[in-house]
C-alpha positions in Angstrom: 56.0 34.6 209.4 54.0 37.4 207.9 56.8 40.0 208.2 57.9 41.9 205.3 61.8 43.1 204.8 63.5 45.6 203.1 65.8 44.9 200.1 69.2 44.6 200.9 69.9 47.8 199.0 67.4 49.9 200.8 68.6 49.4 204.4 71.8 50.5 203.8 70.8 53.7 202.7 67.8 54.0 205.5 71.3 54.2 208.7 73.0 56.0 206.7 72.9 59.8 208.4 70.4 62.5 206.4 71.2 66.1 206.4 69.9 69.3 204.7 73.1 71.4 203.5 70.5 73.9 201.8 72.8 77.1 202.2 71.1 80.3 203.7 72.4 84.2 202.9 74.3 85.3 205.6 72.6 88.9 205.4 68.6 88.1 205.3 69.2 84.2 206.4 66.8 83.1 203.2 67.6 79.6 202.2 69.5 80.4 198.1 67.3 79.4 195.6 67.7 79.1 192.0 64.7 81.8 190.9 64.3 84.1 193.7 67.7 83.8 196.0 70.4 83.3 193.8 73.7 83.3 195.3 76.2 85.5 194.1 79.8 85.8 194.8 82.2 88.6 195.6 85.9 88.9 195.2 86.7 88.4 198.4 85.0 85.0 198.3 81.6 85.6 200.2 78.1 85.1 198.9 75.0 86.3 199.3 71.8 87.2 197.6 70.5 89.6 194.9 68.5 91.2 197.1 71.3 91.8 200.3 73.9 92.5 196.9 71.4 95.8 196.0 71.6 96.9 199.6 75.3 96.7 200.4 75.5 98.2 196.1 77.0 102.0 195.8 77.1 102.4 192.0 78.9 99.6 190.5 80.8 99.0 193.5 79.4 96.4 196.4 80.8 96.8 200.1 81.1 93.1 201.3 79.2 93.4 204.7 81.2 90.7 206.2 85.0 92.0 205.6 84.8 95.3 204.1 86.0 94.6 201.2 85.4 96.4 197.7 83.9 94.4 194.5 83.9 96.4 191.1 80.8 94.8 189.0 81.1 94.8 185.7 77.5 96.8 184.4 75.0 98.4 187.3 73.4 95.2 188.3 74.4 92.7 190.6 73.4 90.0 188.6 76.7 90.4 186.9 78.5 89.0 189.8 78.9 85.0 189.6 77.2 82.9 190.5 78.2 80.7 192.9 78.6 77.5 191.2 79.7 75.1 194.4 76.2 76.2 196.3 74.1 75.3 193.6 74.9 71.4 193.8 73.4 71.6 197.3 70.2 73.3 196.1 68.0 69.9 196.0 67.9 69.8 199.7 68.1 66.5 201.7 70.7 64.3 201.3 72.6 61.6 202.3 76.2 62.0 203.8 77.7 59.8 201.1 76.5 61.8 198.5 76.9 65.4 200.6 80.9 64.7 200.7 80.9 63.4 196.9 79.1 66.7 195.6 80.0 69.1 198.1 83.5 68.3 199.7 85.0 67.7 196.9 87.4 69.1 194.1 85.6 68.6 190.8 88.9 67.8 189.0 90.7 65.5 191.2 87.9 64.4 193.5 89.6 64.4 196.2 87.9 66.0 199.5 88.9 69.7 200.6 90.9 69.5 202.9 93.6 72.0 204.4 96.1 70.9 201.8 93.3 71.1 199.3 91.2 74.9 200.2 88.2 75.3 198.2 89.1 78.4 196.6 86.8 80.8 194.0 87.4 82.3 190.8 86.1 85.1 189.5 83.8 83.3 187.4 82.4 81.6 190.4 83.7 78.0 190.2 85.4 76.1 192.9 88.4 74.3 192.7 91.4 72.8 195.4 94.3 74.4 196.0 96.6 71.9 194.2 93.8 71.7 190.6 94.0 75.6 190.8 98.0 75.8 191.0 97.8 73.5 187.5 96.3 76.5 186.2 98.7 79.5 186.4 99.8 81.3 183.6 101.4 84.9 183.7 99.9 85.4 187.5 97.0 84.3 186.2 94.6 81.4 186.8 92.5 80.2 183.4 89.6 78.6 184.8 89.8 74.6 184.5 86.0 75.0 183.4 87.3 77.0 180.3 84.8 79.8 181.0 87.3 82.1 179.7 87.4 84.0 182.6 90.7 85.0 184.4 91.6 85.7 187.8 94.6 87.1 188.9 96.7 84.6 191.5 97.3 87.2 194.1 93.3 88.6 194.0 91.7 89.0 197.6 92.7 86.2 200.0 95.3 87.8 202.6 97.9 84.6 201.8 98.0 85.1 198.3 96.1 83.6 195.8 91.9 83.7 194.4 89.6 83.5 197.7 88.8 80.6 199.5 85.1 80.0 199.2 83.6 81.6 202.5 80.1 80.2 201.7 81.0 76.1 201.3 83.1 76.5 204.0 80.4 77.4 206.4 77.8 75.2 205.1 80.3 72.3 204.9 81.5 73.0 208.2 78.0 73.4 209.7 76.7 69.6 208.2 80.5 68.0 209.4 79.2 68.3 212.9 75.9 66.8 211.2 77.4 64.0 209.8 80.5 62.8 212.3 83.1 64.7 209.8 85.2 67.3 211.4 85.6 70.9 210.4 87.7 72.0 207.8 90.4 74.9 208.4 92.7 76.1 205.6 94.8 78.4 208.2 98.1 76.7 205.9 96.5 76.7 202.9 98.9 79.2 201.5 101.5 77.2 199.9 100.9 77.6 196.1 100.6 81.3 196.4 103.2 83.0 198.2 
């Protein structure tokens, strides 16, 4: 026969399910980019863009649209909020669900997948870390970032349960490609252990 196959290698990777986790601001719905839609983070742990930062800006304080919630910026410009480092990973676009969960579900310290013992939370500096990495990293009520950014955050900032905010943005978008991917949906309603 005259058929061609596909390497062994390939077909595995052609059923495995395809999904575009490419994260979109919650205020003007524009998919974050690195240039022109950079995601920035607020204490309370959402994120959205430059531009939607500047409208909800008075002074060098920014009203979080979504809870209310104050954020003090260091200078008059909202790019010097964080960045939200755990969004960025998903900025190449299409990707498979192997390699969705390994770079986006995932603690980067222990690799193990979020999970509601393991709450993606965000310090200030905007990195993401579980629950359990993040409790390894108290010191005076403080949490030194595992990245050593040099940037502190104190362990009872913003999230209602005690300790740094969970990370409002990869929740949503991992909880949107779950249903995309045969994964359930996260919840970190007990999440609270390490900080009360």
């Amino acid at each position: 026969g005259g058929g061609r196959s596909s390497p062994p290698s390939a077909s595995s990777a052609v059923d495995e399910p395809v999904i575009d986790p490419s994260p979109c601001c919650p205020g003007c719905q524009k998919k974050y980019e690195a240039r022109h839609c950079e995601p920035r983070l607020l204490h309370c742990g959402h994120t959205f863009c430059e531009t939607c930062l500047e409208a909800m800006r008075r002074g060098t304080t920014v009203i979080c649209s979504s809870c209310s919630a104050s954020t003090t910026m260091d200078g008059s410009s909202v790019k010097t909020l964080p960045k939200n480092y755990a969004l960025e990973t998903l900025h190449s676009g299409v990707m498979t669900r192997s390699s969705f969960v390994n770079r986006s579900m995932t603690c980067p310290i222990c690799c193990e997948m979020y999970d509601a013992s393991r709450a993606p939370r965000v310090l200030h500096c905007g990195h993401t870390f579980c629950d359990q990495c993040l409790a390894n990293c108290l010191f005076n009520s403080q949490i030194y970032c595992p990245n050593r950014c040099h940037i502190t955050t104190p362990a009872d900032q913003a999230d209602p349960h005690g300790g740094p905010p969970i990370n409002a943005a990869l929740v949503s978008v991992l909880n949107s490609c779950a249903a995309g991917t045969g994964l359930a949906p996260l919840s970190w309603a007990a999440s609270a252990t390490f900080w009360q």
